[in-house]
C-alpha beads as a LAMMPS data file, in Angstrom:
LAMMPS data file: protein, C-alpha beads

399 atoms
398 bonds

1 atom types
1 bond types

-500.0 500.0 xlo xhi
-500.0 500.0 ylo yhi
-500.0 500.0 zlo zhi

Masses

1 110.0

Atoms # bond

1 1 1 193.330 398.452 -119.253
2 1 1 196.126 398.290 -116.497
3 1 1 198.408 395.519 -115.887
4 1 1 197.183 393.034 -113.380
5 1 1 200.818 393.130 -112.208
6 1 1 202.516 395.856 -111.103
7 1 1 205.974 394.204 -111.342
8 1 1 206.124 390.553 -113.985
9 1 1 208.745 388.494 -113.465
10 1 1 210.531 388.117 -116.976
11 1 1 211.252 384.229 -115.591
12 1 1 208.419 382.801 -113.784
13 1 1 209.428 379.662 -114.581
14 1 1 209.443 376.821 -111.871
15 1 1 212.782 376.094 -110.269
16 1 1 212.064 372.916 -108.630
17 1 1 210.343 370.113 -109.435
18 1 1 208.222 370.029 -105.907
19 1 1 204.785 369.492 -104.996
20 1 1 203.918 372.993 -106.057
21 1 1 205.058 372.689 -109.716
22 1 1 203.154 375.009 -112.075
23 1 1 200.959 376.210 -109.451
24 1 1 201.276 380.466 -110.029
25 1 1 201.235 382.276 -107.373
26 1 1 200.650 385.945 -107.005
27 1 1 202.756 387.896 -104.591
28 1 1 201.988 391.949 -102.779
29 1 1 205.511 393.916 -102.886
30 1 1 205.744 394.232 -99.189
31 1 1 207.158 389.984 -99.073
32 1 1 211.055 390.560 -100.757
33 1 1 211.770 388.541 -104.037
34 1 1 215.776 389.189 -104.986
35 1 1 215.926 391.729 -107.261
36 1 1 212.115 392.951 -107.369
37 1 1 211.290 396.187 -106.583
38 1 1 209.610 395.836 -102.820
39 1 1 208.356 399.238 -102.883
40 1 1 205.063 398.047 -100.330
41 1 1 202.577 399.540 -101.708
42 1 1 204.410 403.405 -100.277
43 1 1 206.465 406.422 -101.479
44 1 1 208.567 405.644 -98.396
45 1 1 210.076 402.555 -99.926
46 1 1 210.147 404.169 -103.957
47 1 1 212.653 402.157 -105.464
48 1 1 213.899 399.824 -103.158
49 1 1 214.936 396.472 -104.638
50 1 1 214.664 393.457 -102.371
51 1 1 218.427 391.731 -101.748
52 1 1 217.063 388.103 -100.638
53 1 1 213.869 386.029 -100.722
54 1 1 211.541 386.315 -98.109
55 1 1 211.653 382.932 -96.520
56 1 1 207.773 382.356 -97.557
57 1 1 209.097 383.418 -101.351
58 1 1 211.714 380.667 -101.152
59 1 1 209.952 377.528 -99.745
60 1 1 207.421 378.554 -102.805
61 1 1 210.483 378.296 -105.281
62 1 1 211.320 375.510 -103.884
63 1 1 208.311 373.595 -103.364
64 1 1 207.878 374.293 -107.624
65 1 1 205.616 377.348 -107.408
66 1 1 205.614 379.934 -110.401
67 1 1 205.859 383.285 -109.407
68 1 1 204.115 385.368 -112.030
69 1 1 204.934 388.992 -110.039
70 1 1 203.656 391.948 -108.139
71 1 1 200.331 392.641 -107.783
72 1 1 199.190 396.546 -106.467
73 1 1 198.580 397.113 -102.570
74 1 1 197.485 399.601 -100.088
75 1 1 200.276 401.369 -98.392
76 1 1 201.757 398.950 -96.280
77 1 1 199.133 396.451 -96.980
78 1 1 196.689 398.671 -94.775
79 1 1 192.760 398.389 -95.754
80 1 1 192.002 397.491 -99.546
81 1 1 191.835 401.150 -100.817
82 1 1 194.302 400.812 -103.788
83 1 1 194.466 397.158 -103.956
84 1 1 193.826 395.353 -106.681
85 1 1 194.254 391.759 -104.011
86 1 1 191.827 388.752 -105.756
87 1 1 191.996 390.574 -109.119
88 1 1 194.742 387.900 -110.593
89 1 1 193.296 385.375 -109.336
90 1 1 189.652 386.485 -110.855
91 1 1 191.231 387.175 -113.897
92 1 1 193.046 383.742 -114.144
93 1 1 196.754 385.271 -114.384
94 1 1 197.499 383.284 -111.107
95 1 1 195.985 380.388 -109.110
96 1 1 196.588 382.031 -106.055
97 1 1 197.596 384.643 -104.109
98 1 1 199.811 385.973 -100.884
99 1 1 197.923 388.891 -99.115
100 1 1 198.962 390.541 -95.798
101 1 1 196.191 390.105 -93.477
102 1 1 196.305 393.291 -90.681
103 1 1 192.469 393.828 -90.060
104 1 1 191.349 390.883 -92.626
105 1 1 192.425 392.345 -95.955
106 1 1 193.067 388.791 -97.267
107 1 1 189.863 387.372 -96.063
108 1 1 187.625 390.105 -97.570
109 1 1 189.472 390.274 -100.655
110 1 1 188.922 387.062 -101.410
111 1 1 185.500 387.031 -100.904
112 1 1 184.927 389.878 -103.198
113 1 1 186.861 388.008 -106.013
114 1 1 184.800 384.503 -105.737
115 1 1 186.941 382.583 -103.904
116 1 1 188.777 381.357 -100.587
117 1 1 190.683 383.406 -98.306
118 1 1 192.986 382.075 -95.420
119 1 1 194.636 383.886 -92.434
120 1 1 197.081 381.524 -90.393
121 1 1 197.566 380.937 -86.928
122 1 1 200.127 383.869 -86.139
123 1 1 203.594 382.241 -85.543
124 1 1 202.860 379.478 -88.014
125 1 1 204.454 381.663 -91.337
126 1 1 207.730 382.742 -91.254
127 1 1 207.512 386.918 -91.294
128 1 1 211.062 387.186 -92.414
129 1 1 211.411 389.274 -95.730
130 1 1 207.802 390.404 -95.114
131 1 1 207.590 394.540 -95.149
132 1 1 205.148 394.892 -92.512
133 1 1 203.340 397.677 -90.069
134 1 1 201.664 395.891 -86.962
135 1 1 204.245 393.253 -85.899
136 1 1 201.992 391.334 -83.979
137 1 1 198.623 391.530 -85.672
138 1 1 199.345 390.845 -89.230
139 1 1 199.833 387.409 -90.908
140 1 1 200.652 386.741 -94.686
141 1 1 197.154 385.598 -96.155
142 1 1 196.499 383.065 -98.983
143 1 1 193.906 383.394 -101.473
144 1 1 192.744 380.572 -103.577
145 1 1 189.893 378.859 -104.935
146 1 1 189.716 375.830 -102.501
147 1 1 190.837 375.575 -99.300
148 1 1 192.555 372.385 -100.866
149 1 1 194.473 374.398 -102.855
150 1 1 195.332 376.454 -99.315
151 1 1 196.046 373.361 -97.646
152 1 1 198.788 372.369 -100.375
153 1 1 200.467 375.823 -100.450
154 1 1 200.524 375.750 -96.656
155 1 1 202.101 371.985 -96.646
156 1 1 204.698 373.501 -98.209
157 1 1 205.687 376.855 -96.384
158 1 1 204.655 376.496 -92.974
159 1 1 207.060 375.768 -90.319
160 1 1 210.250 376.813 -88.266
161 1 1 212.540 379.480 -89.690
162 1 1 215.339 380.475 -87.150
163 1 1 215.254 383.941 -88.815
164 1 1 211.668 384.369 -86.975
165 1 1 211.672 384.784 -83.394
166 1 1 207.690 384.885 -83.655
167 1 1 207.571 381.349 -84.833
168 1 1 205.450 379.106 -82.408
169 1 1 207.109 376.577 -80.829
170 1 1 204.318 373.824 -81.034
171 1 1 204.399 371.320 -83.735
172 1 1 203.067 372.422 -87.366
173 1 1 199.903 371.084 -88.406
174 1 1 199.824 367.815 -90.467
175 1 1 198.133 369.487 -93.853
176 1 1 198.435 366.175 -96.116
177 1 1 195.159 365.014 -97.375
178 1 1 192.713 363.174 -94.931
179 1 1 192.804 359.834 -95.689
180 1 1 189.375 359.627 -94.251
181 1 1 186.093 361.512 -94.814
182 1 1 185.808 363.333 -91.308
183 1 1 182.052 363.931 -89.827
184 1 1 180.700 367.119 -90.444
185 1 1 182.366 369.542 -88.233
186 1 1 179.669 371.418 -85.468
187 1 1 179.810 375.085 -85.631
188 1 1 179.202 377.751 -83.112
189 1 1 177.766 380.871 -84.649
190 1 1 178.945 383.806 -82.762
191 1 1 175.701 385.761 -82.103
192 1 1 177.598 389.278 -81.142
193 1 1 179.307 389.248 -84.404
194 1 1 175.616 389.449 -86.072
195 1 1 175.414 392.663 -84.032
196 1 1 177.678 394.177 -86.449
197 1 1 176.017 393.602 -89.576
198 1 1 172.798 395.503 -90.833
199 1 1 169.324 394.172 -90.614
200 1 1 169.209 392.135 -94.208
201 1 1 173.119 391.161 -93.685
202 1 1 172.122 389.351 -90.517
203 1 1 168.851 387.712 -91.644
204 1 1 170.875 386.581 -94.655
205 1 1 173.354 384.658 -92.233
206 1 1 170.566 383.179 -90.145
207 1 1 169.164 381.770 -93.576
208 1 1 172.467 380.380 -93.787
209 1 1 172.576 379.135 -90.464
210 1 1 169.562 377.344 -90.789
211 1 1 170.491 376.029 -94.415
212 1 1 173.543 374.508 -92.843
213 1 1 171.510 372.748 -89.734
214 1 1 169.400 371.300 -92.337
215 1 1 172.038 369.739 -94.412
216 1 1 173.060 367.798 -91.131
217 1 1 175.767 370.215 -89.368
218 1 1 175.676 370.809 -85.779
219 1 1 174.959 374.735 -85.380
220 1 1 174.750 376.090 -81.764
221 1 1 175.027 379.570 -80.612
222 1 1 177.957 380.818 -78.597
223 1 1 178.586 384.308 -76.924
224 1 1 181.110 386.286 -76.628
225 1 1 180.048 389.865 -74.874
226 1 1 183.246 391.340 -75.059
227 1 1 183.430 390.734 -78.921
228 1 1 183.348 394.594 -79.407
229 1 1 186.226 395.267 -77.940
230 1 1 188.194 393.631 -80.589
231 1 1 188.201 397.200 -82.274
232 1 1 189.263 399.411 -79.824
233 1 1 191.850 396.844 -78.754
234 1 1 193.040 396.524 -82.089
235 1 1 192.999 400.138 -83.210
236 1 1 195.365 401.338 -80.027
237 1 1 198.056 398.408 -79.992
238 1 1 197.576 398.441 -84.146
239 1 1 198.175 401.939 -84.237
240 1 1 201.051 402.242 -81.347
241 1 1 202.831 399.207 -83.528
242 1 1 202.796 400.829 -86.817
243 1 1 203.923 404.143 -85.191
244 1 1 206.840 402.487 -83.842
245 1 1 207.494 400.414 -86.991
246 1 1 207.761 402.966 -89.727
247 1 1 210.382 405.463 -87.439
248 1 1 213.433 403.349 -90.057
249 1 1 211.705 405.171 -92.934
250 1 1 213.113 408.593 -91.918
251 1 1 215.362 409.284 -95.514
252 1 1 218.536 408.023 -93.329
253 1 1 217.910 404.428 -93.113
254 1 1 215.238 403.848 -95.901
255 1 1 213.282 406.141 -98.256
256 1 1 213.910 409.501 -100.384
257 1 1 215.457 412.255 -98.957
258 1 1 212.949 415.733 -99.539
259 1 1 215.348 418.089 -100.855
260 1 1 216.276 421.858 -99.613
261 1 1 216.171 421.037 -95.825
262 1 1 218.672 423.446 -94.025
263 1 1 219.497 420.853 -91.153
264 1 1 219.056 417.300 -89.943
265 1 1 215.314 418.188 -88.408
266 1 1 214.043 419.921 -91.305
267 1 1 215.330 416.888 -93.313
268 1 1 213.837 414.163 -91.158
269 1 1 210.627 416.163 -90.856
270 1 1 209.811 416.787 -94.548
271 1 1 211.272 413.234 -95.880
272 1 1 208.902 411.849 -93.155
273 1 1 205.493 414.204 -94.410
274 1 1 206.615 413.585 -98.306
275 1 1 206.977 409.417 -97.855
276 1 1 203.605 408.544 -96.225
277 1 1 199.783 409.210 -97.965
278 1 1 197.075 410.336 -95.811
279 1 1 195.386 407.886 -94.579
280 1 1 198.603 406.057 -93.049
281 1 1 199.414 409.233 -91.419
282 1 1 196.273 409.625 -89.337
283 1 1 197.023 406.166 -88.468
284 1 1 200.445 407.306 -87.591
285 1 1 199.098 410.433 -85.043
286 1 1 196.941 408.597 -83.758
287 1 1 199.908 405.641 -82.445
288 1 1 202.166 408.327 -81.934
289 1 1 199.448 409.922 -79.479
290 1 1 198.908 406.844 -77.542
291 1 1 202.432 405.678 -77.510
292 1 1 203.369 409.074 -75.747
293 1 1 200.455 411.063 -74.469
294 1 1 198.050 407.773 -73.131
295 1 1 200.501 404.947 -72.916
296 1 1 198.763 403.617 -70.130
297 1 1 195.527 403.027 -72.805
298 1 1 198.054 400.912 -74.473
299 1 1 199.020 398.898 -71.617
300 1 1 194.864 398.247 -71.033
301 1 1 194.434 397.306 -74.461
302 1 1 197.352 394.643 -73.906
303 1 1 195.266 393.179 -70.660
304 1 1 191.936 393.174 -72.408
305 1 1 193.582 391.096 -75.283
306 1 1 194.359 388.753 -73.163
307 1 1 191.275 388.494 -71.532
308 1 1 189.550 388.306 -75.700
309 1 1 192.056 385.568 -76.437
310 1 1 190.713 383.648 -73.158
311 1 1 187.249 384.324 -73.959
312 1 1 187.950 382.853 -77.804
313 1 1 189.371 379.376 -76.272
314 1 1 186.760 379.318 -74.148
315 1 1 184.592 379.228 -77.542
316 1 1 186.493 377.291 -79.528
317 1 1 185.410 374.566 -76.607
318 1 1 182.055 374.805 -77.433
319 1 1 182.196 373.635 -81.457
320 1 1 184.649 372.147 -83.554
321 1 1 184.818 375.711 -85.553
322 1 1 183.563 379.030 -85.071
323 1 1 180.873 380.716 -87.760
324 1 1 181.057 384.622 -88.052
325 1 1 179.779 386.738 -90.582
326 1 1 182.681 387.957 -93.492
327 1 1 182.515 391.632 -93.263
328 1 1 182.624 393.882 -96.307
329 1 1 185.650 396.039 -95.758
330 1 1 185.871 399.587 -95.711
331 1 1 182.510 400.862 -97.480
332 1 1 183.787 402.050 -100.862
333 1 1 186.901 400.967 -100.492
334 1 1 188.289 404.744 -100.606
335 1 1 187.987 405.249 -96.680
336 1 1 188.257 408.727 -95.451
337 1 1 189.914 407.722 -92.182
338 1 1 191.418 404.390 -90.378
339 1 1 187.831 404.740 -88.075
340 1 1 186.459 403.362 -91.967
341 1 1 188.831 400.646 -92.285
342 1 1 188.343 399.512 -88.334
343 1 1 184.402 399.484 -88.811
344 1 1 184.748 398.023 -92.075
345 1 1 186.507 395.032 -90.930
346 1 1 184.701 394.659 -87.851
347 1 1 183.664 391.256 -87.642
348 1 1 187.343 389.945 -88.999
349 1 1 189.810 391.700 -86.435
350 1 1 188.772 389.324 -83.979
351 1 1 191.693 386.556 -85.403
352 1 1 194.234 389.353 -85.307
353 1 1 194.270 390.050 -82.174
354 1 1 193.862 386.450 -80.941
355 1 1 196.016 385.013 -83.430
356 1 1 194.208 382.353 -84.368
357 1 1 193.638 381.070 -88.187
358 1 1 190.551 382.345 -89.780
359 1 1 188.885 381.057 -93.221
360 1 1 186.091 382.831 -95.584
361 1 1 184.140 380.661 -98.123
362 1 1 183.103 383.173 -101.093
363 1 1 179.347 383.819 -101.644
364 1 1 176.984 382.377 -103.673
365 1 1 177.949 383.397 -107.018
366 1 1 174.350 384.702 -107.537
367 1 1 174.224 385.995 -104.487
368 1 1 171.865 383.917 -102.986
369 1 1 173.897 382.771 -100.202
370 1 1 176.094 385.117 -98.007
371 1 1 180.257 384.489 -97.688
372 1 1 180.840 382.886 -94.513
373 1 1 183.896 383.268 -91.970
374 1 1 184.752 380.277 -90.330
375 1 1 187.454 379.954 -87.087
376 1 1 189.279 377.860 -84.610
377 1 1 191.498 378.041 -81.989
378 1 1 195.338 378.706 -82.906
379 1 1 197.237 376.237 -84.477
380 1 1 194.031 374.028 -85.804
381 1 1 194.371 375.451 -88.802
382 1 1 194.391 372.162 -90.699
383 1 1 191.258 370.837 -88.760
384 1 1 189.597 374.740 -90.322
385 1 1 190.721 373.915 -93.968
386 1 1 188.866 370.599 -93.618
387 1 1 185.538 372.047 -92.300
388 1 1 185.801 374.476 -94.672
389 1 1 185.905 371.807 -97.726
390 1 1 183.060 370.435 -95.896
391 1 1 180.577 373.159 -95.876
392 1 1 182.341 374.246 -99.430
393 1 1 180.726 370.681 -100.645
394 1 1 177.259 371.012 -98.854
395 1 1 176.841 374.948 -100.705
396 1 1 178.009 372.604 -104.088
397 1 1 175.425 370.252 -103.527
398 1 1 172.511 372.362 -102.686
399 1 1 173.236 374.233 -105.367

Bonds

1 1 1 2
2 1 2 3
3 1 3 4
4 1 4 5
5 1 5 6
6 1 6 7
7 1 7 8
8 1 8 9
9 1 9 10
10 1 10 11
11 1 11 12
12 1 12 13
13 1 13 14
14 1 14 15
15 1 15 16
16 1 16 17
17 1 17 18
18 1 18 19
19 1 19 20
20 1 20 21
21 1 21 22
22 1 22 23
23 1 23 24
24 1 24 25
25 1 25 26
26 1 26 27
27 1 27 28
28 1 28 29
29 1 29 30
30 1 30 31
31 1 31 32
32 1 32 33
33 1 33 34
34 1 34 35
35 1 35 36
36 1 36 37
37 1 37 38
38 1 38 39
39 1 39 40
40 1 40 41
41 1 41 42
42 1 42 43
43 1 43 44
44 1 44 45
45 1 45 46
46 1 46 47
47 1 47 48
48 1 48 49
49 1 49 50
50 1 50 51
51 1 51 52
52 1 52 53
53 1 53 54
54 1 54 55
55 1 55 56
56 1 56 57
57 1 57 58
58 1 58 59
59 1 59 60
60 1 60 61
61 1 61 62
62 1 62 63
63 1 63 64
64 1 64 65
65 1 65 66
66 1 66 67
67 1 67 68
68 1 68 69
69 1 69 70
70 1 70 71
71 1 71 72
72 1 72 73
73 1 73 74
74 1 74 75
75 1 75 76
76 1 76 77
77 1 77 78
78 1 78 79
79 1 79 80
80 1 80 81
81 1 81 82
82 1 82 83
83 1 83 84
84 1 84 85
85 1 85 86
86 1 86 87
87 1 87 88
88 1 88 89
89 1 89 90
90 1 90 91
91 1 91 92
92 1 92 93
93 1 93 94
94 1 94 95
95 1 95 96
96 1 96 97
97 1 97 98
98 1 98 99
99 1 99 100
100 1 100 101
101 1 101 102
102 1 102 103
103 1 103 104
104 1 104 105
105 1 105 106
106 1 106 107
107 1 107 108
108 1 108 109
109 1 109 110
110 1 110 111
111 1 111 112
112 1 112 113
113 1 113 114
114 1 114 115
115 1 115 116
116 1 116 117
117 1 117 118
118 1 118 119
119 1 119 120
120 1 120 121
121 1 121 122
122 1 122 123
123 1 123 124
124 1 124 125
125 1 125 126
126 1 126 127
127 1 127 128
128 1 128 129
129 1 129 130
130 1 130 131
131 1 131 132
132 1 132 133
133 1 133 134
134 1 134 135
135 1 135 136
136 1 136 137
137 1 137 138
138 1 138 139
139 1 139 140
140 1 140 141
141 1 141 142
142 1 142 143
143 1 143 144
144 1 144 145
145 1 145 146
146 1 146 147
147 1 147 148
148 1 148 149
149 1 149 150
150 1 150 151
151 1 151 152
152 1 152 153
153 1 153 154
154 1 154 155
155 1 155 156
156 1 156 157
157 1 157 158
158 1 158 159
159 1 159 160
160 1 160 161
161 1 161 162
162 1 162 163
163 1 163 164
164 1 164 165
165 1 165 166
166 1 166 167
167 1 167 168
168 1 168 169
169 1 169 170
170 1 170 171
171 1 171 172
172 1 172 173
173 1 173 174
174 1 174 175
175 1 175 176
176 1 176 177
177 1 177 178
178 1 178 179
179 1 179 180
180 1 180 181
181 1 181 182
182 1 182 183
183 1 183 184
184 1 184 185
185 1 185 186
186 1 186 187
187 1 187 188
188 1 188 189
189 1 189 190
190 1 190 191
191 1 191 192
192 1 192 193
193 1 193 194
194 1 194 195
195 1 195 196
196 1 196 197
197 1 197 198
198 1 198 199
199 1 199 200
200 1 200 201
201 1 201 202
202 1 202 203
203 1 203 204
204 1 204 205
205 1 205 206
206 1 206 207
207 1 207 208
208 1 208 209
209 1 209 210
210 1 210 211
211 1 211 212
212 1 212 213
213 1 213 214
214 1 214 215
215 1 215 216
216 1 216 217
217 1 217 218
218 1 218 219
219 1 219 220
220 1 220 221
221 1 221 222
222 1 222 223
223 1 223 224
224 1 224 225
225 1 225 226
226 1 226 227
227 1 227 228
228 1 228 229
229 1 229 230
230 1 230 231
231 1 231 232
232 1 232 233
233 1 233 234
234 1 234 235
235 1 235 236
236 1 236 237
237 1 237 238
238 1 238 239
239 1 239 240
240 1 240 241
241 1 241 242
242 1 242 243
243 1 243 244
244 1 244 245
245 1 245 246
246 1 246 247
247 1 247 248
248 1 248 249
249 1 249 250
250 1 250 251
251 1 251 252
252 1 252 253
253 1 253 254
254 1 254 255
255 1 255 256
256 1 256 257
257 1 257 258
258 1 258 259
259 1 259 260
260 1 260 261
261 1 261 262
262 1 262 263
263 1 263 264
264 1 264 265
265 1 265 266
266 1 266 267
267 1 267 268
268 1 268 269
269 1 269 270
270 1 270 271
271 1 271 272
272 1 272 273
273 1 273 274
274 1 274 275
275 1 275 276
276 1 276 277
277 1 277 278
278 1 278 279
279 1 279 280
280 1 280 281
281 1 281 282
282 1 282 283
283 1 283 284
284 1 284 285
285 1 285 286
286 1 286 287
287 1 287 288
288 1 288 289
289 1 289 290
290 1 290 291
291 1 291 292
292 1 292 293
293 1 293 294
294 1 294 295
295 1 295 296
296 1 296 297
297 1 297 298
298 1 298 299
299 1 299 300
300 1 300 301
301 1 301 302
302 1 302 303
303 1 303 304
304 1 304 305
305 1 305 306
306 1 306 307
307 1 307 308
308 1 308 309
309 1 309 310
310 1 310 311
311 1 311 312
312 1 312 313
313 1 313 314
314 1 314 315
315 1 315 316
316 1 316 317
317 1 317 318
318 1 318 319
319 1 319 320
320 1 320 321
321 1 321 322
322 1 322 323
323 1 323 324
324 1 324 325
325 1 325 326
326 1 326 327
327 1 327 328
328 1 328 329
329 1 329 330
330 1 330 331
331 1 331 332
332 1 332 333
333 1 333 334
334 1 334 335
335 1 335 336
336 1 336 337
337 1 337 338
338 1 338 339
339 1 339 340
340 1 340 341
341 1 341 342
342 1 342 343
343 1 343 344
344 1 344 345
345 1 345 346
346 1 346 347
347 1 347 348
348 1 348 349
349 1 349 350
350 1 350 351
351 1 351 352
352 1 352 353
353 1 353 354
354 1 354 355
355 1 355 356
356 1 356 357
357 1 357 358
358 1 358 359
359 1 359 360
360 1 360 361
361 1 361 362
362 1 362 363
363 1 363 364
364 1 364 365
365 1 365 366
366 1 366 367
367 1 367 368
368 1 368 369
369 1 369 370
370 1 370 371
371 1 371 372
372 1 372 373
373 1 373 374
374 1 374 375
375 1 375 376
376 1 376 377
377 1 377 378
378 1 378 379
379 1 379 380
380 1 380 381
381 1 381 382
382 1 382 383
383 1 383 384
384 1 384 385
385 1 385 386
386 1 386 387
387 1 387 388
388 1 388 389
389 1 389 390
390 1 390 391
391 1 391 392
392 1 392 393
393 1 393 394
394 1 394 395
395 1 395 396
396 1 396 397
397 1 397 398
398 1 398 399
């Protein structure tokens, strides 16, 4: 059997003696460790070495976190085809994990392994040292078995990093422990997002919904019409950003040079075809088609996220979280084209575009109750952890 890691670090020991101490924590090679080979998951980055930490790798360090290694991605962190994301922390070699959330790759992952998976408010997570493909979509991701165990990893590398200019300016969350049991949290269950699910997926969630009212939560419904627009907005800005973002690996700047070009063009054409797989390179034409053939679909998609970010406040009014169904991720997980991925992870893109923290609770582990994705508006992502230890303890005790 493989490794579970696809780089261990010979020292994992803790260098601090911080909150974090002994906690291991699994990392994807697209956030820079010194000295580890940040090769993101591509043959575009084969045998690059990361000089510096990634700010989120150092606040780990130095909060006392053990950093057991790399685990394997998708290129660029893009889908879960080739990932192995959730499989150390299923298999016990770490107690949690950092996954780059583009589409919800964190999220699903962690739902598939058993446990917890957390997207952050975007801005809240210093992106510095991360390797990444749609600046402002994608959000490191933690993985864990409790959203406790989120909260403390959180409490320790959330906040202001002047190497960030994405960093919100708002104050950071208080993620301490509640001194207080809060009530139980209301929850508005997004009807459109059952649209997106099959028949039995969506009866499954209203048996949910219905096991939830009766264990005392208040459950409403809340629309939001426009909710399928969240894929078409994210698959033109998505692609348009990741077009633009991987232009530095063209053999000059970053990546292998393909040999026996006969001038600069050939060089930069065949070094870029050699240093990208397949599916990243539809995903690539299709960017590269919008960002210069139908720019003005790109400058739509901008407006209607702004109008889907309005529409999501608007909800997050309504109920102290949001209630959505998890998703599945691309069917197979060996998706023939980004269209896969996109439909896939329909009913998570929703907090990448907004930017707003998102949290899944794992299924039953017999199956008998559906994973459940839980939201609320940016920057409440402490007030999200909580309500998600609360339902976590209503599923333990009706169990």
């Amino acid at each position: 059997m493989d490794s579970i890691f696809l780089h261990s670090n010979p020292d994992p020991a803790p260098a601090g003696d911080g909150p974090l101490r002994g906690l291991k924590v699994a990392l994807q090679p697209n956030l820079a460790a010194a000295g580890w080979p940040a090769g993101a998951g591509s043959r575009a980055l084969a045998g690059y070495l990361a000089p510096e930490d990634a700010t989120i790798v150092r606040r780990l360090r130095q909060a006392g976190a053990m950093l057991p290694g790399y685990t394997r991605m998708s290129e660029f962190g893009w889908g879960l085809q080739g990932s192995e994301a959730g499989r150390a922390l299923r298999e016990h070699a770490a107690d949690a994990e950092l996954v780059l959330d583009l589409a919800g790759e964190s999220r699903v992952a962690a739902a598939r392994a058993g446990a917890c998976g957390f997207k952050p408010s975007y801005g809240l997570v210093s992106r510095f040292g991360l390797i990444g493909l749609m600046p402002s979509l994608e959000v490191c991701g933690v993985l864990a078995g409790t959203p406790a165990k989120i909260r403390g990893i959180l409490q320790a590398v959330a906040g202001q990093d002047e190497h960030d200019f994405s960093m919100a300016d708002e104050p950071v969350p208080d993620f301490a422990p509640p001194k207080t049991k809060a009530r139980r949290p209301s929850l508005g269950i997004v009807t459109e997002a059952l649209d997106l699910m099959s028949g039995e997926q969506a009866q499954a969630f209203r048996d949910l919904q219905g096991s939830l009212a009766r264990s005392g939560f208040i459950v409403r419904e809340v629309s939001c019409p426009d909710f399928p627009l969240f894929a078409l907005v994210h698959r033109i800005i998505g692609s348009v950003e990741a077009s633009s973002s991987t232009g530095r690996y063209d053999s000059v700047r970053y990546g292998p040079r393909a040999p026996g070009a006969r001038n600069w063009n050939e060089m930069y054409l065949q070094s870029r075809g050699a240093a990208f797989g397949p599916l990243l390179k539809r995903l690539l034409f299709q960017g590269a088609f919008f960002q210069f053939e139908r720019y003005e679909a790109y400058e739509n998609a901008c407006r209607i996220r702004a109008r889907l970010l309005a529409a999501m406040q608007r909800l997050s009014a309504q109920a102290d979280v949001l209630a959505l169904p998890a998703g599945d991720g691309e069917p197979g997980g060996n998706p023939a084209t980004p269209a896969d991925i996109w439909a896939g992870f329909s009913p998570t893109l929703f907090a990448n575009v907004t930017g707003q923290p998102a949290l899944i609770l794992p299924p039953a582990p017999d199956g008998a109750r559906p994973a459940i994705q839980l939201a609320a508006a940016r920057l409440q992502d402490a007030r999200l952890l909580a309500a998600g230890e609360e339902l976590l303890d209503a599923f333990q005790g009706d169990s």
